[in-house]
Every structure is written in C-alpha cells, then in structure tokens.
C-alpha positions as CSV (number, residue, x, y, z in Angstrom):
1,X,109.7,240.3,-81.1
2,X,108.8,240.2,-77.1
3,X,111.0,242.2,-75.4
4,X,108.7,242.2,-72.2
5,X,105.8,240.7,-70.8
6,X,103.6,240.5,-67.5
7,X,102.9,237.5,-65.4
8,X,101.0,238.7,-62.7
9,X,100.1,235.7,-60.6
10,X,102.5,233.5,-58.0
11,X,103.0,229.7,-58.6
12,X,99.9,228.2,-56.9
13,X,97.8,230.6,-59.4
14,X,99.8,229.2,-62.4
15,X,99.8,226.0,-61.3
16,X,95.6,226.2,-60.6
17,X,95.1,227.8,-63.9
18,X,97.4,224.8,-66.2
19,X,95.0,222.3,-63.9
20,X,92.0,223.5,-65.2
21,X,93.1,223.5,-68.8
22,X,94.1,220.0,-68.0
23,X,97.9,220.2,-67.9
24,X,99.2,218.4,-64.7
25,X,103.0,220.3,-63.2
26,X,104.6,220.1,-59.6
27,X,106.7,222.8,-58.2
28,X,110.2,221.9,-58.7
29,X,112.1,225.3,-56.9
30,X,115.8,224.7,-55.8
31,X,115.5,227.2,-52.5
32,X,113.0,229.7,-52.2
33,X,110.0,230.9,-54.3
34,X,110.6,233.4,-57.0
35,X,109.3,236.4,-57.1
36,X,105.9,236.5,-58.3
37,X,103.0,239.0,-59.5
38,X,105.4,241.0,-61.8
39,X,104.0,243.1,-64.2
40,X,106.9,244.8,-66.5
41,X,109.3,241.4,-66.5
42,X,112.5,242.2,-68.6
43,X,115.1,240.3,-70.0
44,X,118.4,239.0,-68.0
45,X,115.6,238.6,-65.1
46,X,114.4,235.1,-63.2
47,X,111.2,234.0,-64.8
48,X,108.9,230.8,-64.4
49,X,109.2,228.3,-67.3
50,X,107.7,224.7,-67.2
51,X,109.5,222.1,-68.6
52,X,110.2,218.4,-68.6
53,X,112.7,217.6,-66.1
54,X,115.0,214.0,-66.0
55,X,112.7,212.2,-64.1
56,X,110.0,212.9,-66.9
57,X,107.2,214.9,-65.1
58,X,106.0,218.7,-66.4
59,X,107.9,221.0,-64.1
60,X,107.4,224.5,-62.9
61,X,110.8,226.3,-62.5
62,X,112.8,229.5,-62.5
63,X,115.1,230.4,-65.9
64,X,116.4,233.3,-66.9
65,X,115.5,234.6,-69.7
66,X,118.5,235.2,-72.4
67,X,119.9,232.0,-74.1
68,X,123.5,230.8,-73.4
69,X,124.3,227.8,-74.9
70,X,125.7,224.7,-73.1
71,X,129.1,224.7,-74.7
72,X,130.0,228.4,-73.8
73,X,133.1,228.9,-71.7
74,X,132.0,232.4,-70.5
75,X,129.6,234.5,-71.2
76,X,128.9,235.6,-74.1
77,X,128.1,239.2,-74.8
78,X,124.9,238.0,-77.2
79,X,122.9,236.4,-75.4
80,X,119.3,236.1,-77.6
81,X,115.8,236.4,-75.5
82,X,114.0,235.3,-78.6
83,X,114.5,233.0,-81.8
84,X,112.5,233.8,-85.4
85,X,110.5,230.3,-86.3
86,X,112.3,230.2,-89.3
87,X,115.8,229.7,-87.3
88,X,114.3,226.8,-86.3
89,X,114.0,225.4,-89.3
90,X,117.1,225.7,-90.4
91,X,119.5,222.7,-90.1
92,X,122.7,224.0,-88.6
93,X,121.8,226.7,-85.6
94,X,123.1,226.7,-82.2
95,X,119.4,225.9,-80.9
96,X,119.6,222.5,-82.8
97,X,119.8,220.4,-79.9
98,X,117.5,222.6,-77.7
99,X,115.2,222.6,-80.7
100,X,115.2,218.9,-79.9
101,X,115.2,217.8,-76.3
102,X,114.9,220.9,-74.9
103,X,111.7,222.6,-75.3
104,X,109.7,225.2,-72.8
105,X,106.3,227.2,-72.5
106,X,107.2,230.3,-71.0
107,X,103.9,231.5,-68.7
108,X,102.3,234.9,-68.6
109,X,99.6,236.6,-68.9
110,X,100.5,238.9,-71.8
111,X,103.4,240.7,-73.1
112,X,103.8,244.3,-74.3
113,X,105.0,245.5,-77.8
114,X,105.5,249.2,-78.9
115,X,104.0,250.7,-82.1
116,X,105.9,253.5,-84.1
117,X,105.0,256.6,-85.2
118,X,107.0,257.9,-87.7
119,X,111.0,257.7,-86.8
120,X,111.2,258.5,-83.1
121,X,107.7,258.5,-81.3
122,X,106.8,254.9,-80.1
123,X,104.0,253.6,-78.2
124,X,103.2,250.8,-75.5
125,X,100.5,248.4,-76.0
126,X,99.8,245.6,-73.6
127,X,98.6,242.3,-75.5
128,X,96.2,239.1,-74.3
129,X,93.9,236.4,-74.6
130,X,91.0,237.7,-74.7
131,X,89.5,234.6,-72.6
132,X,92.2,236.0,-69.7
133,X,94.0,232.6,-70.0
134,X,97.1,232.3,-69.6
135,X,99.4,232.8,-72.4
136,X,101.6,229.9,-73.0
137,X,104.8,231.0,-74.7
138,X,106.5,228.3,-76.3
139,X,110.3,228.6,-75.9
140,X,113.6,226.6,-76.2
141,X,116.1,226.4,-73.2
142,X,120.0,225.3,-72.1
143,X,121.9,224.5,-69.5
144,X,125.4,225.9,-69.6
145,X,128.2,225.7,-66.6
146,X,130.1,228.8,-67.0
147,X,130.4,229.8,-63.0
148,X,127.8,227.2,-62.0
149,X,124.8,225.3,-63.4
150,X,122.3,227.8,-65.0
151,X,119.1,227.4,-66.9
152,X,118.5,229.7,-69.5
153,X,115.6,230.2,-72.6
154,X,114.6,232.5,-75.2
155,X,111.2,232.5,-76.5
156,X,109.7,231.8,-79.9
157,X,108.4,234.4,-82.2
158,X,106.5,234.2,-85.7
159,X,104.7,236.7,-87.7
160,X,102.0,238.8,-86.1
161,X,98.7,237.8,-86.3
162,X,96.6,240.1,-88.8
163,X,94.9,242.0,-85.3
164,X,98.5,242.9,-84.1
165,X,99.9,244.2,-87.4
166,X,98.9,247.5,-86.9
167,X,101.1,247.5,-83.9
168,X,104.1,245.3,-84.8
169,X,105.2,242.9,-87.7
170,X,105.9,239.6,-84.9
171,X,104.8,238.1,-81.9
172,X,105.4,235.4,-79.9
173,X,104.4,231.6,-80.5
174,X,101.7,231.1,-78.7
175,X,100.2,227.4,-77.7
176,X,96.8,226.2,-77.2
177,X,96.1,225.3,-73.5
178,X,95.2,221.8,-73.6
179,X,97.2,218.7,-72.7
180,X,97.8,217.7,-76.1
181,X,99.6,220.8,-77.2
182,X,101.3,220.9,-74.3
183,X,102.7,217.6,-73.6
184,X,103.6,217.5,-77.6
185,X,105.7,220.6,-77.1
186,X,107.7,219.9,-73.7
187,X,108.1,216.0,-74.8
188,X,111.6,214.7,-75.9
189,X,109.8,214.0,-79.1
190,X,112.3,215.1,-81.9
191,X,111.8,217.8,-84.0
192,X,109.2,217.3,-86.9
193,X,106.7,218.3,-88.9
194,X,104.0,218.3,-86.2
195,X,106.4,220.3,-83.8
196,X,107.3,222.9,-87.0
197,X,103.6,223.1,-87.5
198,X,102.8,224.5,-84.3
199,X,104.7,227.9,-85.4
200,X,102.4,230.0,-86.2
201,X,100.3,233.6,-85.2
202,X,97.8,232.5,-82.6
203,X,94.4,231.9,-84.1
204,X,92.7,232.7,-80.8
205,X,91.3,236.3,-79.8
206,X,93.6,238.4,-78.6
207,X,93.0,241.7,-76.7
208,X,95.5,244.8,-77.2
209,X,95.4,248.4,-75.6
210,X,97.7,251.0,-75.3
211,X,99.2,251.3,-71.6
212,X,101.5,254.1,-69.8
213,X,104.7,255.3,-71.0
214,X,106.7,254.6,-68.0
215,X,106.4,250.6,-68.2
216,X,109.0,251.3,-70.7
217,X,111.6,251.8,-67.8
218,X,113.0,248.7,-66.6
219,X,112.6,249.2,-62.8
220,X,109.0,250.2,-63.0
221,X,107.1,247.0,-61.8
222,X,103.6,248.0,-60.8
223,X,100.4,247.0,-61.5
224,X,99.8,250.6,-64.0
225,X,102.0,248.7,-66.1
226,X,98.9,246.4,-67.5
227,X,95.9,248.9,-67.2
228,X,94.7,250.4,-69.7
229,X,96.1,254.0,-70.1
230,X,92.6,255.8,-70.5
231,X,91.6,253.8,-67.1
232,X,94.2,255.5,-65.0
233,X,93.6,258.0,-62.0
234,X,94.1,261.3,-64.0
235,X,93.4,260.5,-67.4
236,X,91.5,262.6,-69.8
237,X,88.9,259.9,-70.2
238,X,88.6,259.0,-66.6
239,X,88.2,262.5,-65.8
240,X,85.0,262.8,-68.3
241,X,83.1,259.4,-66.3
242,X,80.6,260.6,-64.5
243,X,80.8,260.0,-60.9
244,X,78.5,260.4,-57.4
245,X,78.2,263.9,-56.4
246,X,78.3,264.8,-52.5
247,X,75.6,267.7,-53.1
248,X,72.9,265.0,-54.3
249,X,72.2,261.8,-55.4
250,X,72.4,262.1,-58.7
251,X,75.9,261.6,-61.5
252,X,77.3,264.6,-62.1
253,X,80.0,265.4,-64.3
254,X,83.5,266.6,-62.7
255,X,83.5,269.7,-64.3
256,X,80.3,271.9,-63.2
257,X,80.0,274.1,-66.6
258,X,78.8,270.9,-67.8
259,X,76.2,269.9,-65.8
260,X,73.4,271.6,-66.9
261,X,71.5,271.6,-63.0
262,X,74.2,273.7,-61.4
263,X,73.2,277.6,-61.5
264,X,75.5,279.9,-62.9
265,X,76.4,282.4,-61.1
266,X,75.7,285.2,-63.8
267,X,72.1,284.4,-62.9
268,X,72.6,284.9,-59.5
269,X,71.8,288.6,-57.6
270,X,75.0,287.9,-55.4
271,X,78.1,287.2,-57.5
272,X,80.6,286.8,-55.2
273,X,78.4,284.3,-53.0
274,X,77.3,282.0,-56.3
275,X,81.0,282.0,-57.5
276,X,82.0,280.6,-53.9
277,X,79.2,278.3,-53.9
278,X,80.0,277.2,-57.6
279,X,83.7,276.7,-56.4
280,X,82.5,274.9,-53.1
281,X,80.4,272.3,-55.8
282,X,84.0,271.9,-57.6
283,X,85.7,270.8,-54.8
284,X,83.5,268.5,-53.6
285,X,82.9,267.0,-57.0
286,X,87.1,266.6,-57.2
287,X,87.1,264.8,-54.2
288,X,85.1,262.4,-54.7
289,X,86.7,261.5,-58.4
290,X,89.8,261.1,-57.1
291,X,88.7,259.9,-53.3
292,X,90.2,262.4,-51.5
C-alpha cells in the first residue's frame, strides 16, 4: 500500500520538472496556491494531482487524497486512499466510471513504507527513483457534491517490485515520465488492455533507505522526514565521520581515544594538566561536529 509520501517541491518545480520530461500542464488553482514542499503528506490532506480538465488540457490541481464517490449523499466513513490493480479489473466496482474517464498521476518525489519485524516492531523506509525524477503515481479520481463540489483520488498500487520485497509485499503504480505514458493514462481513452497493461512494479531503479521514527506522526512535516536516518545530526554513524579539528589541520576523529596523534595523558609527567588538555581537545573536536 502507500499510506504516505513526500513531495517536496512547489508548483513551478513540478511543473519545470513534467516540462523536461516532455509532458506540457498549466496551473489550474481555484484561489490560492497550496501548500507546497511537504515532506510527510498523509491521507485526508490537499495534494497536487494533474489531470485532464473539460476543456481538454493536462492540469495541475489540488485533490484530496481519499476517494468518495460521485453518488454519495454524505460522507462516508470508508473513504479508500488506494485501489489493488486487480479491483480494476474487475467489472462491477465503484471506480468503474473513474477507471474510465477519470484517471490521475498523483506527483511526488517518493513515498514511505514501513517494514516489520516480527509482530510489533516496524520500521520506516523512504522509497525513490533513483534518477531523482519525479515519481508519477498513477491514480483514479471523483467529484462528489456532498456540502459542495470536491475532488477526490486514491492511488494505484500493485505488487512490489523484487528490490522492495524485503520491505513490503506492494507499492504504488508507478508511470514512466514521457508524454506517451502520460497522455495515454490521463486521456478519456476507455479502459483497455493498453491501460490494464500499464499495472505493474516499476521496472526503473528505485532507491530505498531507512529514515527516522518520528515521520510516523502525522503532524511531523520536516525535512528529517526524507534523510537518511544514519545522515542525521546525532547519529551513531555521523558521529564516527571524521571531521576538521580546530587544534590542526588535519581529520580527526570525534572521540580522542581514537586518534592515535593525541597523547595520553598516562604518558604525561602532569596528570591533571594532560587530562584537562585531553578534555580541552574533546570539546573543541564536539564543537566543530555538531557547529557549535
């Protein structure tokens, strides 16, 4: 499944970046600009979706992201942020007509998935294209009119791609980023075999790495969400690269027992004055680690 995802750029980005895959859009935004450069984007939330609108051009807009469909008289407690491929394929769902006519990509850069570990441990993994393109998520949308017009989508998923399977059985349908691929997917062409075919794990190279446990919180929106978790200030492995030493010139590691060119202070005549020395080495080295 996709249960979250990051797209950390604004609208002109995402528009740049479909331009120089070849896929033409145009900003189609009601009022104001939604808010952009998320990175821990969660489901009932505003998200950017392109789409074909009525006058026929490829449209960047605002959905939200759980599916109601158009014939609903209220809301309904279920409301689905993705759909297996295989419900597609069925004859007689309620995303028939959306299935149809109302196609989406849903953009972002990549989306997070959590691997178990044993009953109750799980653990979050952030997952891209390795080529940093963005990652077109192909997704079906409705419009229903419960208190007002409102645009809502679920994405696509299928089964994991043999890379991924380590961290989780699915994923989402991922497109190609040309204009063929594209174009094919938002058109009102009706469903088909072409359409059906495109269902399936991305064949691309994707990148996955294991990220911070508090992304899993839904108000936590920060750019830690997408880094990798041994990159982060006060990690184990950060603390072990060696860094630029005040004292000198030369790397050093953080922790002076292992650096090999600073004295010990059992060699020294005067204790007390090599253990405050060793200890003033310490703190410098600290500071400049963490930039104090």
């Amino acid at each position: 499944m996709c249960g979250r995802f990051a797209c950390p750029y604004d609208v002109q980005q995402i528009q740049t970046k479909l331009k120089e895959s070849g896929v033409q859009t145009t900003l189609e935004f009601e009022s104001q600009v939604p808010q952009t450069h998320r990175f821990n984007i969660c489901p009932r939330q505003k998200i950017i979706v392109a789409y074909v609108n009525e006058k026929g051009d490829n449209v960047l807009n605002t959905m939200t992201w759980g599916f109601i469909p158009s014939w609903a008289t209220k809301t309904p407690k279920v409301q689905p942020i993705n759909v297996q491929d295989k419900t597609l394929l069925e004859k007689s769902t309620i995303f028939d007509k959306p299935k149809n006519q109302r196609r989406c990509i849903v953009i972002a850069e990549g989306f997070f998935e959590w691997k178990k570990h044993g009953t109750k441990k799980k653990t979050p993994y952030y997952i891209r294209r390795k080529d940093k393109q963005l990652m077109l998520m192909a997704g079906v949308y409705d419009i229903s009119n419960i208190s007002g017009v409102q645009f809502t989508c679920a994405i696509i998923t299928t089964s994991a791609a043999p890379s991924l399977r380590s961290i989780h059985t699915r994923m989402p349908v991922i497109l190609e980023n040309s204009p063929e691929v594209v174009n094919t997917w938002l058109s009102g062409q009706p469903w088909g075999d072409k359409l059906a075919s495109v269902m399936q794990p991305f064949k691309g190279t994707l990148q996955s790495y294991q990220v911070k446990n508090e992304m899993g919180s839904v108000g936590y929106d920060s750019p830690d969400c997408i880094a990798p978790v041994d990159q982060q200030k006060g990690s184990i492995a950060r603390f072990l690269i060696p860094v630029q030493s005040s004292l000198g010139k030369r790397k050093c590691s953080p922790d002076p027992a292992l650096d090999p060119n600073l004295s010990s202070f059992d060699s020294h005549p005067n204790k007390k004055q090599s253990r405050e020395l060793l200890n003033k080495k310490k703190e410098d080295q600290f500071s400049d680690f963490y930039g104090k």
